[in-house]
TIDREN-284281 format. One record per atom (N, C-alpha, C): residue in three letters; z, y, x. Coordinates in steps of 0.1 Angstrom, whole numbers, padded with zeros to 4 digits, always signed. Layout:
<rs>
ALAZYX...
</rs>
This chain:
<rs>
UNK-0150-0130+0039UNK-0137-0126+0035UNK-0127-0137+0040UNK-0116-0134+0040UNK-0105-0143+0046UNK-0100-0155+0040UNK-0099-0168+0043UNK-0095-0180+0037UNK-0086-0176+0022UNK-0087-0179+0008UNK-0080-0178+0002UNK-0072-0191-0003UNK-0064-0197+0010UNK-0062-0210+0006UNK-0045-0210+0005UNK-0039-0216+0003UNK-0024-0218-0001UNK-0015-0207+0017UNK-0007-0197+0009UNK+0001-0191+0021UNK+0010-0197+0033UNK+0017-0206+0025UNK+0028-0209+0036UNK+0024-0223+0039UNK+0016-0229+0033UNK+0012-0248+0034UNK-0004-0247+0035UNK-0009-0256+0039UNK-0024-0260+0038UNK-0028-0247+0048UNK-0038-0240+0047UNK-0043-0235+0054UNK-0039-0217+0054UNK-0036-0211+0067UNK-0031-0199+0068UNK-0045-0192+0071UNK-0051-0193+0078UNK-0061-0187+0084UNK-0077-0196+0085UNK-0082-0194+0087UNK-0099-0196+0094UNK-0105-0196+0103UNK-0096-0193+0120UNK-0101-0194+0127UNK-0108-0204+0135UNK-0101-0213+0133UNK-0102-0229+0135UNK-0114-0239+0131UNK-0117-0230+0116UNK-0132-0237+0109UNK-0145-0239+0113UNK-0147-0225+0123UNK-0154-0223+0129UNK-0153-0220+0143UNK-0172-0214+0150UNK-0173-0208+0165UNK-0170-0192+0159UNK-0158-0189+0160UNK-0156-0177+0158UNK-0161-0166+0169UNK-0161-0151+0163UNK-0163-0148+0176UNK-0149-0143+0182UNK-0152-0132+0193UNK-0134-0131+0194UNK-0126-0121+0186UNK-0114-0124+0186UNK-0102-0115+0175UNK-0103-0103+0178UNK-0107-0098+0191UNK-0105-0086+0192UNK-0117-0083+0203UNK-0127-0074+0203UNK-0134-0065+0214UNK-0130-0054+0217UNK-0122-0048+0226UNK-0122-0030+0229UNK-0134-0032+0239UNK-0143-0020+0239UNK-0149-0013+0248UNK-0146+0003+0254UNK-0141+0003+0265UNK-0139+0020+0270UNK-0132+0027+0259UNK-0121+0022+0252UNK-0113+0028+0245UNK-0103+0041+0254UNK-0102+0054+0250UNK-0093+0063+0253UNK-0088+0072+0242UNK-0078+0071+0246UNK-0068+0083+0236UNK-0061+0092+0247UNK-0055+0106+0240UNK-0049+0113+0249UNK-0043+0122+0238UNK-0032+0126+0242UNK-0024+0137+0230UNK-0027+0145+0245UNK-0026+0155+0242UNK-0026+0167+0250UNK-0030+0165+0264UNK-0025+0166+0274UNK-0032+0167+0288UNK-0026+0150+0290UNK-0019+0144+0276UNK-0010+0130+0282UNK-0022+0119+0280UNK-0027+0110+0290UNK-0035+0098+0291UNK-0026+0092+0284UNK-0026+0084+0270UNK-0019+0072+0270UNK-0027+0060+0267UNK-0039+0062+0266UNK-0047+0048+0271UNK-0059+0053+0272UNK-0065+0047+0289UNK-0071+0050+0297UNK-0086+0042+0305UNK-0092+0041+0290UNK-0110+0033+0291UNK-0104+0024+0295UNK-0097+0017+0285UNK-0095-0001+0287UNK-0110-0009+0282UNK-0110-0020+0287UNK-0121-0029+0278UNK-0109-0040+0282UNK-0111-0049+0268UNK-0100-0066+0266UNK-0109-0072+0256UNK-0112-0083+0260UNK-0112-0089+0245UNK-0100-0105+0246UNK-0096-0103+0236UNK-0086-0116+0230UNK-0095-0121+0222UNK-0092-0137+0227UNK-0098-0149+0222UNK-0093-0153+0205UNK-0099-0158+0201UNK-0094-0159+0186UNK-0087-0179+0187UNK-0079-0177+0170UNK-0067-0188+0176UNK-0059-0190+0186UNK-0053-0179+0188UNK-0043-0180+0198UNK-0030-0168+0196UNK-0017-0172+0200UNK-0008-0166+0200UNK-0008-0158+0211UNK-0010-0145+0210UNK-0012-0136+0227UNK+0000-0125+0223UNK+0003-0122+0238UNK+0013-0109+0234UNK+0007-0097+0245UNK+0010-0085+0238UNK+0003-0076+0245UNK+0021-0067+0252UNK+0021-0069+0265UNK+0029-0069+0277UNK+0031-0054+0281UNK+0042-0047+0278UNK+0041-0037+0292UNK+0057-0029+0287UNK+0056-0021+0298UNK+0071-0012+0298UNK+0069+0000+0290UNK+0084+0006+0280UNK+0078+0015+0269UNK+0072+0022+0277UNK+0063+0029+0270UNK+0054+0040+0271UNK+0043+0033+0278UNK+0037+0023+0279UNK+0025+0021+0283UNK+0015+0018+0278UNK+0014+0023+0264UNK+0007+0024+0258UNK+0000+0014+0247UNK+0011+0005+0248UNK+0008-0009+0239UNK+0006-0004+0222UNK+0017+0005+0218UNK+0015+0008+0207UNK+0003+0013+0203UNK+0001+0027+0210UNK-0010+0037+0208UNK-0027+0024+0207UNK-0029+0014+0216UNK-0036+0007+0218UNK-0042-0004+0203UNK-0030-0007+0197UNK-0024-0015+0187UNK-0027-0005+0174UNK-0027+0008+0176UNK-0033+0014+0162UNK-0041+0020+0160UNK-0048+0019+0176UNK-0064+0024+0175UNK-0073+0010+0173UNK-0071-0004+0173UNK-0071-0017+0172UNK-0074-0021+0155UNK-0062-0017+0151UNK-0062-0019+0135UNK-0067-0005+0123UNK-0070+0001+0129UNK-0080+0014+0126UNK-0069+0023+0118UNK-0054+0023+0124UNK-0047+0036+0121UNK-0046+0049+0127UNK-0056+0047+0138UNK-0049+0059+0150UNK-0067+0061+0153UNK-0078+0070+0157UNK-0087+0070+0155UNK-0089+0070+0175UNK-0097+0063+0181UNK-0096+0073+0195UNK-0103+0082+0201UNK-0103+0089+0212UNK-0110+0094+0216UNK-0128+0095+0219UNK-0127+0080+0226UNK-0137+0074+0230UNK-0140+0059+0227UNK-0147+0053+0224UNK-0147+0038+0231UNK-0151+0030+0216UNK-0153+0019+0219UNK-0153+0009+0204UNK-0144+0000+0205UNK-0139-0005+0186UNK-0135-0018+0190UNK-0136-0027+0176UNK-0143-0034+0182UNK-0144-0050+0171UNK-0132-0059+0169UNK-0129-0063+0154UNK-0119-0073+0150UNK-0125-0082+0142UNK-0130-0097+0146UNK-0130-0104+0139UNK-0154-0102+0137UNK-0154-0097+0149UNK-0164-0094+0152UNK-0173-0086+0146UNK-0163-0076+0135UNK-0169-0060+0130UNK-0163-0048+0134UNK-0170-0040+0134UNK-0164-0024+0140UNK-0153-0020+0134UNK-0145-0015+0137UNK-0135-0013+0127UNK-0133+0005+0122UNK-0146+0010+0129UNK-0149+0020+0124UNK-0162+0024+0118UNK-0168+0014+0119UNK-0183+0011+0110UNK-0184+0004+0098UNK-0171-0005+0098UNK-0167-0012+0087UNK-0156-0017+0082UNK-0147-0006+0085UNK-0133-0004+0081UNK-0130-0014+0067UNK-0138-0014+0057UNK-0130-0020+0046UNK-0131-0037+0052UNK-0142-0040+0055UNK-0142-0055+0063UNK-0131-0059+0067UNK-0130-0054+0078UNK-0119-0055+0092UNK-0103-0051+0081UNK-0103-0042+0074UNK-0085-0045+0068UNK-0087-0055+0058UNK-0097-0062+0053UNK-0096-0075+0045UNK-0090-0087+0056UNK-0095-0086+0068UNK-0090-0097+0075UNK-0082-0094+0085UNK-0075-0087+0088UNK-0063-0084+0090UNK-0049-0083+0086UNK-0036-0086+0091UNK-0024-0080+0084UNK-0019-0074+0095UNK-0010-0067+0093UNK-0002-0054+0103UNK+0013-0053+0098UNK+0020-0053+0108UNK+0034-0049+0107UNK+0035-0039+0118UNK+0034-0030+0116UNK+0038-0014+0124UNK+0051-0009+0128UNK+0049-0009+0143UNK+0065-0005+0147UNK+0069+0005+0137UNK+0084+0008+0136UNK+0088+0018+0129UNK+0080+0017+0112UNK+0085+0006+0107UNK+0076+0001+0094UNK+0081+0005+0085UNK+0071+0017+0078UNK+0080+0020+0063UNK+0072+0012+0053UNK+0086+0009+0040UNK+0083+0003+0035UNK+0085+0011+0020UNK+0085+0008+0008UNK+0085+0012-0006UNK+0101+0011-0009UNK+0108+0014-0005UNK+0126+0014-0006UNK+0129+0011-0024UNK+0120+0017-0028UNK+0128+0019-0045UNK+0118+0007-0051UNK+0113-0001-0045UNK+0110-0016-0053UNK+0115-0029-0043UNK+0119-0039-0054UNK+0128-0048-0046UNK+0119-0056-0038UNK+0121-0070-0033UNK+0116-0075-0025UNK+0101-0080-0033UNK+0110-0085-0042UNK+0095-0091-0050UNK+0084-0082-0058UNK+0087-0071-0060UNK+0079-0057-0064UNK+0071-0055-0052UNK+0076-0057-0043UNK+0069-0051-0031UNK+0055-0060-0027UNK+0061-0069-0027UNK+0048-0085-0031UNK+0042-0079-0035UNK+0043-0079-0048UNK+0035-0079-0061UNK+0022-0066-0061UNK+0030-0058-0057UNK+0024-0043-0057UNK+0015-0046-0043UNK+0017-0053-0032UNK+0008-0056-0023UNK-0003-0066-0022UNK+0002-0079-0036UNK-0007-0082-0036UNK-0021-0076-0046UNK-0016-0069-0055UNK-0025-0061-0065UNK-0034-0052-0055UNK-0028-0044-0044UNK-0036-0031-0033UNK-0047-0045-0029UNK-0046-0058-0026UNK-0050-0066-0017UNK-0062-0077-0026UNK-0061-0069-0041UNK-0076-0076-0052UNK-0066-0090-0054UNK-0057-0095-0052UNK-0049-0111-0058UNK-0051-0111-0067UNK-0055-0124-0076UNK-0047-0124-0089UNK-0035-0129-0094UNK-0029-0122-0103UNK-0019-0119-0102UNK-0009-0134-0099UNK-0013-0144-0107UNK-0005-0157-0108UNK-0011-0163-0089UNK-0018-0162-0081UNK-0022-0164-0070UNK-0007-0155-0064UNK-0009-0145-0065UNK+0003-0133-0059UNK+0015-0139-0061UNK+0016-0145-0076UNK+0032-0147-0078UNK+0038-0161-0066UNK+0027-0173-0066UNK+0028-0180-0061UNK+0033-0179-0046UNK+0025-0172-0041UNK+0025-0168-0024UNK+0041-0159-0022UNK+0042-0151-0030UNK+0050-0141-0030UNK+0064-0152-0029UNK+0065-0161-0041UNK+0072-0173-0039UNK+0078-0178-0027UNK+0069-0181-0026UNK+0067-0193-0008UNK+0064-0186+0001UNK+0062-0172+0002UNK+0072-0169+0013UNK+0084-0162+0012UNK+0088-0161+0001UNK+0100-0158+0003UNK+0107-0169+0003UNK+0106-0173+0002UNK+0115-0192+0001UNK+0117-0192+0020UNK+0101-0195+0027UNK+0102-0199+0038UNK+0110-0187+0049UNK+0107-0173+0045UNK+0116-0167+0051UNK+0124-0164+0047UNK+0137-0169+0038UNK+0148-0170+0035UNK+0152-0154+0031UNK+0143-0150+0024UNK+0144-0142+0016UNK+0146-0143+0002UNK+0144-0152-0006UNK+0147-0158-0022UNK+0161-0155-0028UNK+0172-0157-0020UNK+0183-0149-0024UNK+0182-0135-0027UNK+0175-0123-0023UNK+0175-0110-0020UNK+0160-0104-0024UNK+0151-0113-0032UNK+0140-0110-0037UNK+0141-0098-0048UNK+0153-0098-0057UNK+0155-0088-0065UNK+0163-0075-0060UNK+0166-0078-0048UNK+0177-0062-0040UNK+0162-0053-0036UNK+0171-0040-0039UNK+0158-0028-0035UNK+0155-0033-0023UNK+0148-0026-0014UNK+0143-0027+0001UNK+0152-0017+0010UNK+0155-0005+0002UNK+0165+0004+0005UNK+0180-0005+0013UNK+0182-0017+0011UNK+0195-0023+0011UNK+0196-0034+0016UNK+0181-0031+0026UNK+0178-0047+0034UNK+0183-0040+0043UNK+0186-0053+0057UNK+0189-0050+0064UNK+0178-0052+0077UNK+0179-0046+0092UNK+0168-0043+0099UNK+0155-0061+0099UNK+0165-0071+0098UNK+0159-0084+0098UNK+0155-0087+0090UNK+0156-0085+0074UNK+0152-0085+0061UNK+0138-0078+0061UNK+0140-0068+0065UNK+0127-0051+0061UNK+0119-0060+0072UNK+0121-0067+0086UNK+0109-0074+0095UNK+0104-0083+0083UNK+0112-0092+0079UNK+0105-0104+0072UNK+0098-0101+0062UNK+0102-0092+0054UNK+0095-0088+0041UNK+0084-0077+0050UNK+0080-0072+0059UNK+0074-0069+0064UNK+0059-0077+0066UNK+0067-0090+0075UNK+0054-0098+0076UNK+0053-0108+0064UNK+0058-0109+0056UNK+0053-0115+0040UNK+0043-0107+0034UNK+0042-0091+0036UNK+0032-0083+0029UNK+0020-0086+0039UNK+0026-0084+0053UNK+0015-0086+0063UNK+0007-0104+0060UNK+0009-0111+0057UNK+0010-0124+0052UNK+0001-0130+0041UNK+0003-0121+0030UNK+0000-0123+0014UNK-0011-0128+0016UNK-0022-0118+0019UNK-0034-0121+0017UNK-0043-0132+0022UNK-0033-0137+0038UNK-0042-0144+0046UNK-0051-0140+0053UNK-0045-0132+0068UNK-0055-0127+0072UNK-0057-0138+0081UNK-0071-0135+0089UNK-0077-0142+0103UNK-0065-0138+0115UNK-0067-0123+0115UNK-0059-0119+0124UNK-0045-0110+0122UNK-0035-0112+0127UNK-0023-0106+0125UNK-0019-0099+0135UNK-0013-0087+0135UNK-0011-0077+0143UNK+0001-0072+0141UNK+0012-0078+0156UNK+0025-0071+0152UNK+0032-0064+0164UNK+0035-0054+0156UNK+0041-0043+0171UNK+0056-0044+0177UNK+0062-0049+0180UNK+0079-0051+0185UNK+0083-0059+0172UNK+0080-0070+0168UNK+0082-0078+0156UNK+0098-0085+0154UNK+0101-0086+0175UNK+0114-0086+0170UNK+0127-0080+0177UNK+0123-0066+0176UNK+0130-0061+0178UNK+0139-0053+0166UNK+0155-0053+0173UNK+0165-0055+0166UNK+0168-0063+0150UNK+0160-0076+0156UNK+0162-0089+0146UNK+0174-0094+0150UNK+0180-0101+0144UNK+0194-0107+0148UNK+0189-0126+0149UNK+0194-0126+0161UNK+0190-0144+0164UNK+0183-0152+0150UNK+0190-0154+0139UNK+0188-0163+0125UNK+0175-0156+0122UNK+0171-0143+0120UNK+0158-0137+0117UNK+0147-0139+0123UNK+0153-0140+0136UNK+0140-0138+0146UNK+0136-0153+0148UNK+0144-0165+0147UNK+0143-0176+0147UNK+0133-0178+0137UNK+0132-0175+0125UNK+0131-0175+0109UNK+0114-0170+0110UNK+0112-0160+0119UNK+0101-0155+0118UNK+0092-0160+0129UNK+0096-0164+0141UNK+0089-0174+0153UNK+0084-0184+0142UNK+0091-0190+0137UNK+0086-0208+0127UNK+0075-0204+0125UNK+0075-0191+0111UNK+0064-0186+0107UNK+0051-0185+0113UNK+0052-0176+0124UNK+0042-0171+0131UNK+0038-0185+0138UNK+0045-0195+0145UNK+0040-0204+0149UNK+0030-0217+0141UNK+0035-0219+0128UNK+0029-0221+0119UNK+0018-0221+0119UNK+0016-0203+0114UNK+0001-0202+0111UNK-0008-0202+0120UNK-0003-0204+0136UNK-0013-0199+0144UNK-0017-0214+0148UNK-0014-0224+0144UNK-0015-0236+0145UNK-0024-0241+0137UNK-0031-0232+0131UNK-0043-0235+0117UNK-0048-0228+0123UNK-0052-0226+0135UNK-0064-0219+0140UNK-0062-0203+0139UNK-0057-0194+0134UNK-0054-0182+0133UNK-0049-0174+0144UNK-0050-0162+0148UNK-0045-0154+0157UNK-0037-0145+0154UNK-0026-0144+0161UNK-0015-0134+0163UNK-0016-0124+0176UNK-0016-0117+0178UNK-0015-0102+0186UNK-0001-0094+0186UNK+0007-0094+0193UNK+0016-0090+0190UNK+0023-0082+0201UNK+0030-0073+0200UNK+0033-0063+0215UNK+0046-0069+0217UNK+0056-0063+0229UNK+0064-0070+0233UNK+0067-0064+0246UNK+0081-0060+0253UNK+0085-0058+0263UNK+0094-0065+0271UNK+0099-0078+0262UNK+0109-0090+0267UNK+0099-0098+0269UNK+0096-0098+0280UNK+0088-0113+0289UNK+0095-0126+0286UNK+0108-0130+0284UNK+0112-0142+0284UNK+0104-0148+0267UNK+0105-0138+0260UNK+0097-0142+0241UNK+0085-0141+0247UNK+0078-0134+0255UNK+0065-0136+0254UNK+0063-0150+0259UNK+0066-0152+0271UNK+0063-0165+0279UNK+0067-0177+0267UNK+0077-0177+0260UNK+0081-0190+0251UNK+0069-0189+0241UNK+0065-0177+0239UNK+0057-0182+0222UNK+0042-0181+0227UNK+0037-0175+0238UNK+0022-0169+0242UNK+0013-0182+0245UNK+0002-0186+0246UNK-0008-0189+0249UNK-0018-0179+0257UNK-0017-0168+0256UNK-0027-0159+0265UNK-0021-0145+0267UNK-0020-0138+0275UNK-0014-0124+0279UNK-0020-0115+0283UNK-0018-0099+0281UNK-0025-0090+0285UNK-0011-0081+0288UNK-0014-0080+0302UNK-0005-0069+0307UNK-0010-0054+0307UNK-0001-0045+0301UNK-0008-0029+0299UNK+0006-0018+0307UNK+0004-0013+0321UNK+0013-0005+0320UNK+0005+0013+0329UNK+0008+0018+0324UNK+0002+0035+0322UNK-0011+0036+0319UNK-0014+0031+0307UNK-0021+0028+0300UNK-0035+0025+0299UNK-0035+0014+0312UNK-0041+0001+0320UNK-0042-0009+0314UNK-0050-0016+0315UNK-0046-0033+0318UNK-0046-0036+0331UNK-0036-0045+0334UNK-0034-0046+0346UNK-0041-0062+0349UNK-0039-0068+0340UNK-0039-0084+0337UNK-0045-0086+0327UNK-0053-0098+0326UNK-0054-0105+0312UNK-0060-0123+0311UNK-0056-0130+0304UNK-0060-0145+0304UNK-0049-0148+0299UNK-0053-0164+0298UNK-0043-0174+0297UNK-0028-0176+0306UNK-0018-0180+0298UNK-0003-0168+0304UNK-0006-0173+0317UNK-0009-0191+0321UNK-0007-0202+0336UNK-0013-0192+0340UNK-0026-0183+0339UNK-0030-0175+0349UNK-0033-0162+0355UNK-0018-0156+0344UNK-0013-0145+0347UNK+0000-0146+0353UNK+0006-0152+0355UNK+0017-0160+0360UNK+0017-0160+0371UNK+0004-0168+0379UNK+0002-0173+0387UNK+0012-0180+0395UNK+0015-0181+0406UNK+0027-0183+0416UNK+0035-0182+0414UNK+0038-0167+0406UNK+0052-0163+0402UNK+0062-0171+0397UNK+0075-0173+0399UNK+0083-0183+0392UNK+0085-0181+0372UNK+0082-0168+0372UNK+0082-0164+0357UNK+0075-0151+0358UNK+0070-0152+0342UNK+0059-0141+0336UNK+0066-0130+0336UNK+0082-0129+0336UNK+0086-0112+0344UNK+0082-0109+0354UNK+0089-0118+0368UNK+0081-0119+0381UNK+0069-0115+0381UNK+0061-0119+0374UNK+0049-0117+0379UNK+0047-0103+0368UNK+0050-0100+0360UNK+0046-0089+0353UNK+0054-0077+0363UNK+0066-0077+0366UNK+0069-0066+0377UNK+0061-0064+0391UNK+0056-0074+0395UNK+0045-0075+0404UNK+0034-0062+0401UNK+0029-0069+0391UNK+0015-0061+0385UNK+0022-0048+0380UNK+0032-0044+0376UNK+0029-0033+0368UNK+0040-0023+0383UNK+0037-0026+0397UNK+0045-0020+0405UNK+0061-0018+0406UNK+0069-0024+0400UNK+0082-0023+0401UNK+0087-0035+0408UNK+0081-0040+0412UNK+0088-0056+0421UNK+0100-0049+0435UNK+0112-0055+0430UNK+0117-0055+0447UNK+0127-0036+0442UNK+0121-0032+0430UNK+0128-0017+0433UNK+0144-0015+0426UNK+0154-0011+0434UNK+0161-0010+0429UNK+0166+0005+0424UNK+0168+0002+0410UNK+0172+0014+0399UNK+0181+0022+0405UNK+0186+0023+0412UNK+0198+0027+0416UNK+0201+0033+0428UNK+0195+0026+0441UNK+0195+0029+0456UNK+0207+0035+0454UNK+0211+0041+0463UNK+0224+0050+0470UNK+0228+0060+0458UNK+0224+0069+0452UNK+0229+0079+0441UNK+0234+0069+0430UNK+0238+0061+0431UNK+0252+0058+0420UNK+0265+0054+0432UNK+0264+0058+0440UNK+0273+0049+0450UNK+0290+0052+0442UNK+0292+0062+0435UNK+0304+0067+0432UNK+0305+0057+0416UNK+0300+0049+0411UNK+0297+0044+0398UNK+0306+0029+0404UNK+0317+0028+0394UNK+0322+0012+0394UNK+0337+0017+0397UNK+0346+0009+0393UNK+0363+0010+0395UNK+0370+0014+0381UNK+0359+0024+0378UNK+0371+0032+0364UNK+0376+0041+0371UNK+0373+0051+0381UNK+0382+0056+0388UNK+0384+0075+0379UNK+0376+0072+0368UNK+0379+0086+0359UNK+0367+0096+0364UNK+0370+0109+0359UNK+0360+0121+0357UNK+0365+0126+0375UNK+0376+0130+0377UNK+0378+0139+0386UNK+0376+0128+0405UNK+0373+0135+0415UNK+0374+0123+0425UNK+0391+0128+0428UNK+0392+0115+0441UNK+0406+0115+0447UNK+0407+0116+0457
</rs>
């Protein structure tokens, strides 16, 4: 079971304690909604203790990949191990040591910040004075303690992230799984939640996290996996996904075929001046 050791101080995780195995195994994973591939017999495995971002342009399947991973989305074919159990042979295991923050995150609107804790640490076996504690300290560290008593209904998009990953948080998982974590955060949020995440991953723990802004991946990553039409195109340590390239966009437009293309070519040629609807 996962470290039950203090949330925001002393120990976040357990990866570090030990020769873990890795955070993540896919084997020949495929999914398809209708005649659409959106992920296409990948095999990855991510190393455990490490901050990795999983890389690619919307629609390439980062999401779909990310909740057949955390056993929300079931797939077609393939296996995959977290934390080196099946996550469909041993589903209760694998969500003990995991947390998840899900693109498009709903949350409980009609309980406030701190209900929401509380009610998550109770789903998650806490006891209760353990729960109050944690629930505490992180709200303190993500400057949520002001707004611990406002519904959730009345947060705002950077509030609902952070109280997001405080639920994802509580328990102390091994591994953490976040899908566009900061997207439409406002700079002070996203700042607020990088600390965090960097933190814990500093105690030996792993983060997994998706992402289509190369410049956040490159600042916060230790290891990358590029995925675009529902590939991997790349994977390792970022130095050697990078390679050459002057930066991990560069080299990610390389790999995923868009290097050199312009959006645009000749059919906007009439675009720029302000010159109105009608020509002259």
């Amino acid at each position: 079971m996962p470290d039950q050791g203090d949330a925001t101080g002393g120990t976040y995780g357990t990866g570090g304690a030990r020769s873990a195995p890795p955070a993540v195994r896919v084997e020949g994973l495929w999914k398809r909604f209708g005649e659409q591939v959106a992920v296409a017999g990948i095999d990855l495995e991510l190393p455990a203790g490490q901050f990795i971002g999983l890389v690619g342009p919307n629609g390439a399947g980062k999401t779909t990949t990310l909740s057949m991973v955390t056993g929300l989305l079931r797939p077609d074919m393939g296996r995959v191990h977290v934390a080196g159990h099946d996550v469909w042979a041993d589903p209760t295991e694998v969500k003990a040591r995991i947390g998840v923050l899900p693109e498009g995150l709903r949350l409980f609107e009609r309980l406030s910040g701190r209900e929401l804790l509380g009610y998550m640490g109770r789903l998650r076996g806490l006891p209760g004075e353990e729960t109050d504690k944690r629930a505490t300290q992180l709200l303190d560290v993500l400057d949520l303690a002001g707004s611990q008593h406002k519904l959730v209904v009345d947060y705002s998009t950077g509030m609902r992230k952070k109280i997001g990953l405080a639920a994802a948080l509580l328990h102390n998982p091994e591994v953490l799984f976040l899908d566009e974590p900061f997207e439409g955060v406002d700079p002070v949020s996203a700042q607020t939640i990088r600390g965090v995440l960097e933190r814990y991953t500093a105690s030996g723990a792993t983060v997994i996290f998706s992402s289509h802004v190369m410049e956040l991946v490159e600042s916060l990553c230790d290891w990358v996996a590029v995925m675009a039409a529902g590939r991997i195109r790349a994977a390792g340590p970022l130095a050697d996904v990078r390679g050459s390239a002057p930066s991990l966009q560069a080299a990610f437009l390389e790999l995923v075929g868009a290097h050199g293309r312009d959006a645009a070519g000749d059919s906007l040629d009439w675009l720029g001046g302000g010159s109105g609807a009608g020509s002259r």
